[in-house]
N, C-alpha and C positions, 0 to 999 in steps of 0.2 A: 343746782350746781352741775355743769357739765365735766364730767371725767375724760381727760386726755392721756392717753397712753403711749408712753414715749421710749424708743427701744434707741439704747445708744451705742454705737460702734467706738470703739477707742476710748480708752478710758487713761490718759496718760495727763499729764500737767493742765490741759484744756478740760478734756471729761472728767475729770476730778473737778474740775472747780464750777463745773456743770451742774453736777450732782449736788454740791455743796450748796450752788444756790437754792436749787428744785426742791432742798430738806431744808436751808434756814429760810428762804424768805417764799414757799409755798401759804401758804396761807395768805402773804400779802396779797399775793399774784391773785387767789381765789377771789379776797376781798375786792381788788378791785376789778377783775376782770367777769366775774360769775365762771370763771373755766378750774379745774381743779389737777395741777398735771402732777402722772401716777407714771413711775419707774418701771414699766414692766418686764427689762432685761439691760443687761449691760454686759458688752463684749469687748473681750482684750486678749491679746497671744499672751501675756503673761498677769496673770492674777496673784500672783506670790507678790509681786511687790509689796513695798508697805505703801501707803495711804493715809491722807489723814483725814478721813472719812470711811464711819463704815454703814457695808451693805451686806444685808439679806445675801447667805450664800447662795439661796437658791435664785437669785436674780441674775447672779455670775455665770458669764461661760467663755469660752473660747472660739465659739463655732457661731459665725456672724449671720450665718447664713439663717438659723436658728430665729433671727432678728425679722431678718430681710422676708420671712415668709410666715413669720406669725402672723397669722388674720386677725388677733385682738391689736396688735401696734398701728396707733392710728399715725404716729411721724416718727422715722427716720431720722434720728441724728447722725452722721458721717463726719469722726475727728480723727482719722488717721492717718489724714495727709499720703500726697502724692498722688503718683496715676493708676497704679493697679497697685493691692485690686479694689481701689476707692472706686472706680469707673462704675465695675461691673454689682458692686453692690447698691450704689444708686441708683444704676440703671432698674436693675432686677427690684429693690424697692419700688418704682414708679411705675412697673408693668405691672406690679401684685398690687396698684392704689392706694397706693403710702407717698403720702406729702417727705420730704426731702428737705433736712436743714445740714448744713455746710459750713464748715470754714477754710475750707481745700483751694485756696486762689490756683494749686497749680492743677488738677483736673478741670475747674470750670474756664480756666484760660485757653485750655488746650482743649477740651471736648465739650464744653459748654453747650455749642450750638447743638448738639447730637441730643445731650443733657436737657435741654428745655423743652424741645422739640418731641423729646419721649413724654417731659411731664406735661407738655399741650395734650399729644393725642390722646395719653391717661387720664384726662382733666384734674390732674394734681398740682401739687405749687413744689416749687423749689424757691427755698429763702437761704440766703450769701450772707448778709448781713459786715460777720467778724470776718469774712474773704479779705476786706480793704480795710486799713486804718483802727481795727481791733473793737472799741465802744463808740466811734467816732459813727456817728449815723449820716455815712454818706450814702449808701445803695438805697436805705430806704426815701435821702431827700432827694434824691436822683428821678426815683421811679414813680414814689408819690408828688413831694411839695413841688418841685420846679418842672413836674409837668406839663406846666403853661408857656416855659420856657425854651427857647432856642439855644441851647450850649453853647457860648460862644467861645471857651475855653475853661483848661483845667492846668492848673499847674500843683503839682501834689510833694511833699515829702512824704514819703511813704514808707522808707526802711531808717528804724529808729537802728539798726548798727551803726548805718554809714554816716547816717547823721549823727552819731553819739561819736565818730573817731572825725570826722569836720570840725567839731564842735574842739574837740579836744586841741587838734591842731593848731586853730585859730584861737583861742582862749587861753591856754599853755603852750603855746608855740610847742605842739610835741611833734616827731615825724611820722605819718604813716603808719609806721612798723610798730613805733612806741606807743600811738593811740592804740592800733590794733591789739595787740597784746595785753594791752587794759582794757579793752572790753573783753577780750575772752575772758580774764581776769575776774570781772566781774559777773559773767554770764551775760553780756550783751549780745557776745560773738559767740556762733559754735565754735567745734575744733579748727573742720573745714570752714572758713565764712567766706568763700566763692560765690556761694550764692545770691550774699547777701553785698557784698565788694565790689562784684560784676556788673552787678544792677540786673539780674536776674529778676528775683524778687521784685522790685518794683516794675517792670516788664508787664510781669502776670498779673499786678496789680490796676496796672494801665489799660490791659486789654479790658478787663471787667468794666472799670468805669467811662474808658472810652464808648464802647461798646452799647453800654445805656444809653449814654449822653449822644451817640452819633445816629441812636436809631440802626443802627447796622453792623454787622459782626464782622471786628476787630482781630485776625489772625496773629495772635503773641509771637508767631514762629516773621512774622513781618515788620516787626517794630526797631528801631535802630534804637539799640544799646551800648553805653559805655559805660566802663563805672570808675572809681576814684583810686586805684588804684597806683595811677600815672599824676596821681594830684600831687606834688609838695608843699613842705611847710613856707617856700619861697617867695610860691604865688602866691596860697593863701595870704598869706604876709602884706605882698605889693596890693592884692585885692582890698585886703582893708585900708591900707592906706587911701586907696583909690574910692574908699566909700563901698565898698561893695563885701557881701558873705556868699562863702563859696557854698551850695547845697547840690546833693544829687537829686534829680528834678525829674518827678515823670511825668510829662509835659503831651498834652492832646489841645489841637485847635481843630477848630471845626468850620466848615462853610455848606455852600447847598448842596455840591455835590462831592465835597473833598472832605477829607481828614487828617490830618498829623499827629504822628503818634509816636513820640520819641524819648528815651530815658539818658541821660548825660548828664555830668557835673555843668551847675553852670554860673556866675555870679549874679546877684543877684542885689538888687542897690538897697541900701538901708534903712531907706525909709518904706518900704515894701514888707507889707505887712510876714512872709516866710523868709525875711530876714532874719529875726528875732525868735524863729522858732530852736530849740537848742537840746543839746542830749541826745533821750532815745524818744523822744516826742516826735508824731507825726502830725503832719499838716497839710489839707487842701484846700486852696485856690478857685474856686470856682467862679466865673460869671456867665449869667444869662441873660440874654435881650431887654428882658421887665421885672428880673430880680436883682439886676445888679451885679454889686461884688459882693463875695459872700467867704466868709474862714469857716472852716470848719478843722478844731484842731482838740487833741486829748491823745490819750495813752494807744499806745498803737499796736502794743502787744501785753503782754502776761496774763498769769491765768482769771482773774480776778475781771479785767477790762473783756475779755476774748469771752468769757462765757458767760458776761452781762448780755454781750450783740448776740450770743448763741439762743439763750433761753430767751430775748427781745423775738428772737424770732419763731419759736417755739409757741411763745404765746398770741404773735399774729396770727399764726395759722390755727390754733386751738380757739379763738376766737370768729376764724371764719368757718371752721365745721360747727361753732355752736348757732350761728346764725343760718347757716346753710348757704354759706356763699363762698363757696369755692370762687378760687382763682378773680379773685374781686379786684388785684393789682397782677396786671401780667408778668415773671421775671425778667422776660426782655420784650420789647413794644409786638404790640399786634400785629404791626404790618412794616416789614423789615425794609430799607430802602439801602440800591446799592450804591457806597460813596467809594472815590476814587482814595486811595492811602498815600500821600504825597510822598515821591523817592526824598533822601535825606538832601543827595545833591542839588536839590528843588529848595529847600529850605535857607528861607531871608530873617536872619535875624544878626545881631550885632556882635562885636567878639572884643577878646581880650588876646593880646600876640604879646610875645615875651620874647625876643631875640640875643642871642650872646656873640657878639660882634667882637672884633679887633678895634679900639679906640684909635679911629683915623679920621682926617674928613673926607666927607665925600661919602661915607658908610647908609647913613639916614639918608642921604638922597638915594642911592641903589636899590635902597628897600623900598621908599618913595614910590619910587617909577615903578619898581614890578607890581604893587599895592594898584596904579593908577591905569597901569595899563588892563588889569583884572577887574575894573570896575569897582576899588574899595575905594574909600572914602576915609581919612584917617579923622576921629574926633577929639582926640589928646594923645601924647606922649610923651613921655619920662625916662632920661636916661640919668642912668646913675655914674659919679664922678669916679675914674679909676682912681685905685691905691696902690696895694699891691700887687691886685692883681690883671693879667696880658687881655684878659679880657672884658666887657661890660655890657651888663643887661639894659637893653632898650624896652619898656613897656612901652604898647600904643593902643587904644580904647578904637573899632571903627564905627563909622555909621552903619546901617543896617546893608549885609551885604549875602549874597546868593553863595550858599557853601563850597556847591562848586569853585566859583569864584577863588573863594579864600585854600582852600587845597589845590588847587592851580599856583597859586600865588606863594605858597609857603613850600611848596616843589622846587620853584625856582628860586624861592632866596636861600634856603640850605643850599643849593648847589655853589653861592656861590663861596671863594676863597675868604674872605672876613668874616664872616660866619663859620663859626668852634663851636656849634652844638646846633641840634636838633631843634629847630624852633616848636612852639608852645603856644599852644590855641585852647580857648577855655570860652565855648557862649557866654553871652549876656545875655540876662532873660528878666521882664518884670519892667521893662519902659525902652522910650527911645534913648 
């Protein structure tokens, strides 16, 4: 039986349930693995808290560094999120020959490349795993199983907030503000949920698995973000009508020398299989050349899902020191190739327009021509019959048209006088 000695940095909602597994289900792990992993330290700024797990006080400390340079820890676990000083403890980990496990999507999004690069010339592994989609094994099918494959796209749901106040919208017709607030409610949403509303979060999410899939490093500070904050319960509304669920989508295509890499609400038609994804469920999308279409979908966060991908990859790497095979699956490809990241303005896909017009004739045709002169293509439209009220929303579905195009085009029809509001554009993503 080979003894694995595991030193863990962060010990909060994640590392507690870390720990929790390495004490209930060690022995499994030993049974079937022959690898036997041993707790040799556990660090946190604050150990007073309570826990519902205990440990040997002498395993406890506060001083990470304590970790990062004991020569008996054979891996590095890193759960304390953020950029520093996550950075510098990983880094410093993989110079002193300590394998590296992670659930930090926003260090390796942002310093990744510096990150692997250190654990190449160390001949150490770094394993992501719970970075993307929480138990959902997409890094591993990424890096291992569809390594035959050509990526030919990713479409992901990947933050189970935005998707749990979507969900709510659409399903209890609630507003924005009202979903929001029941998920904080719940503990779906932090206090601040910026990062998770903006489509931050799923950004950093994207860079990683872009990144794999594209063979080439994906810069998160490059990726065109929008998040759902500008979403209302209106469109949602019109979109189902229309056959369509609105999801925040962090969306990568790829070609031989290109990449698209972009995160935005967008609709998404029904019968597509992340239509039906709901809650705080995450989902990805993936197809490849000779694998097909493929779902990959499950819990995308908590403590329970997040430190099954943790310890998954704790016991890969504890498996390849027992065999002596380091580095047997590289973190990111052997030999990096450089692809072009396509501007958003470049980007050809299909839309949904909502205009609020003055009920007159001759209105649909103005919009018509500016649509036709921009090279859009209209594929249906709905307007709705006035009542009360001076003015009436026009939906129009287009065919697949160049963004530029359509913000050209939506420049010039707010300018004009029957147009009472801000027009309203939402992709369509998941067919023609």
């Amino acid at each position: 039986m080979k003894k694995i000695r595991v030193g863990l940095i962060g010990f909060g909602t994640v590392g507690t349930g870390v720990v929790k597994n390495i004490l209930s289900n060690g022995e499994l792990i030993a049974q079937r693995t022959g690898i036997r992993l041993e707790l040799a330290r556990v660090a946190d700024i604050d150990l007073k808290r309570e826990r519902d797990v205990k440990l040997d006080a002498s395993l406890l400390t506060t001083d990470a560094c304590k970790i990062v340079h004991d020569q008996s820890v054979d891996i590095v676990v890193e759960l304390i999120g953020g950029l520093s000083p996550a950075r510098e403890y990983i880094l410093t980990a993989l110079r002193n020959g300590k394998h590296v496990v992670t659930a930090n999507k926003a260090v390796l999004s942002k310093h990744g490349l510096e990150i692997f690069e250190t654990a190449r010339e160390h001949n150490v592994e770094v394993l992501y795993e719970a970075s993307v989609g929480g138990c959902i094994p997409i890094i591993k099918s990424l890096r291992e199983s569809l390594t035959p494959n050509n990526i030919l796209s990713i479409d992901g749901i990947v933050n189970g907030t935005s998707n749990y106040i979507l969900t709510r919208m659409q399903q209890d017709e609630l507003s924005f503000s009202a979903a929001l607030e029941e998920a904080k409610r719940k503990g779906y949403a932090e206090a601040d949920p910026s990062f998770d509303v903006n489509g931050t979060d799923s950004a950093q999410k994207l860079a990683i698995l872009a990144s794999l899939a594209a063979n080439s490093w994906i810069d998160v500070d490059e990726i065109y973000v929008e998040g759902i904050t500008h979403i209302t319960q209106k469109d949602i509304a019109y979109a189902a009508e229309l056959g369509y669920s609105v999801k925040l989508l962090a969306i990568a295509k790829f070609g031989a020398d290109w990449v698209q890499a972009r995160v935005h609400p967008a609709l998404v038609p029904g019968d597509h299989p992340l239509a039906d994804v709901w809650g705080v469920f995450n989902a990805i999308y993936v197809v490849g050349d000779y694998a097909g279409e493929m779902m990959f979908y499950g819990a995308g966060a908590g403590q329970k899902p997040t430190a099954s991908a943790v310890v998954a990859d704790i016991v890969d790497i504890g498996r390849n020191i027992k065999s002596a095979a380091r580095k047997r699956v590289s973190s990111l490809p052997e030999v990096a190739m450089a692809k072009r990241l396509v501007p958003m303005e470049e980007i050809e896909t299909r839309y949904y327009l909502r205009f609020t017009v003055i009920d007159r004739p001759g209105v649909l045709a103005k919009i018509s021509a500016i649509l036709g002169e921009n090279n859009i293509s209209i594929s249906a439209v709905t307007q709705r019959e006035r009542h009360a009220e001076s003015a009436v929303p026009i939906m129009a579905l287009t065919h697949s048209a160049k963004e530029a195009s359509i913000r050209a085009a939506l420049s010039k029809i707010d300018s004009l006088d029957v147009v009472k509001d801000k027009s309203v554009m939402i992709r369509i993503e998941g067919g023609e």
